[in-house]
C-alpha positions, 0 to 999 in steps of 0.5 A: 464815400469812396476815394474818387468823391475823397480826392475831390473834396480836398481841394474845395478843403484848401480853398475854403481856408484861402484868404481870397474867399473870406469876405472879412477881407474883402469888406470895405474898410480903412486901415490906419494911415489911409486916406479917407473922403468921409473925414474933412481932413482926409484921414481915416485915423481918428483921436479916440472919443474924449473920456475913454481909457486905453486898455490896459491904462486905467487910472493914473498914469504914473501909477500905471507906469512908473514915469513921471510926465519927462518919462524918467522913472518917479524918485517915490512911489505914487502910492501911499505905502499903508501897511496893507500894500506892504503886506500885499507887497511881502506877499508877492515877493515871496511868490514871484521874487524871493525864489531868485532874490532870497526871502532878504532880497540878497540874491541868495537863494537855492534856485541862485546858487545854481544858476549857470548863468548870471546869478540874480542880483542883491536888491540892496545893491540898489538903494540908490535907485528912484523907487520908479525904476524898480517898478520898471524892473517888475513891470518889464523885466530886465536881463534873463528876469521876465516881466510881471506885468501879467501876473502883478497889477500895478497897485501890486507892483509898487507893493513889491516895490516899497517891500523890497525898499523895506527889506533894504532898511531892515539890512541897512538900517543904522542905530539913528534910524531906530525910533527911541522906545524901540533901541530902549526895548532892543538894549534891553532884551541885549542885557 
């Protein structure tokens, strides 16, 4: 091939990426918001078929988002919080959130102390805090924290949530919260 035939075929190259020759532009179809004679009521967007599931909603809403129906943050989880949430819970907080927040969740971490900028917070500084807010916090980041929606399903989520609310008890818990044969067994091994 020489450099005649060469610079002749690098036009047709461009034009074959020009969107005026895609037929898939050209196609007749309706965009969202047009008008349309086919429907009775002149719209081109229709509700989608009964049944259906948006992609990436399936299940309950509120175990989805963490709001409830007013769209406020739920005060408790939706979820039963068994020991093997908990557990999957522990598990993904020490993957995802204790290399910032510490293994505690007291913001006391390597990767904290040598944060330049704003140091992670202490989760225990947020007892107070509808568990749905939390669960919020994870699923869209808040500040210089990403979201993890990506790498943590919902159900993993509220997990993460009733774990760092139990690592919140175990930093905060007072003497009246410990069930009797426990602060039995605990004076005892004091002596």
């Amino acid at each position: 091939m020489n450099l005649r035939s060469s610079a002749l075929l690098l036009p047709i190259a461009f034009l074959a990426g020009c969107p005026a020759w895609d037929p898939m532009q050209r196609q007749p179809k309706y965009k969202a918001y047009q008008s349309s004679e086919f429907y009775a009521d002149g719209l081109a967007m229709r509700d989608p078929p009964s049944g259906t599931v948006p992609y990436g909603s399936v299940g309950d809403p509120a175990v989805q988002t963490g709001a409830g129906e007013d769209g406020k943050p739920l005060a408790r989880a939706p979820l039963p919080l068994t020991p093997r949430l908990l557990a999957t819970g522990r598990k993904k907080f020490d993957i995802h959130c204790a290399a910032c927040h510490g293994l505690v969740g007291d913001g006391q971490s390597q990767v904290a102390l040598n944060m330049s900028l704003r140091r992670p917070p202490s989760l225990h500084l947020y007892r107070d805090v509808p568990d749905g807010y939390i669960f919020l916090v994870i699923s869209r980041g808040f500040g210089l924290m990403p979201s993890y929606a990506a790498e943590l399903t919902p159900e993993e989520r509220w997990g993460v949530v009733g774990y760092v609310r139990a690592l919140q008890l175990s930093q905060h818990a007072g003497a009246a919260q410990v069930p009797p044969g426990t602060m039995q067994k605990l004076q005892g091994d004091a002596r």
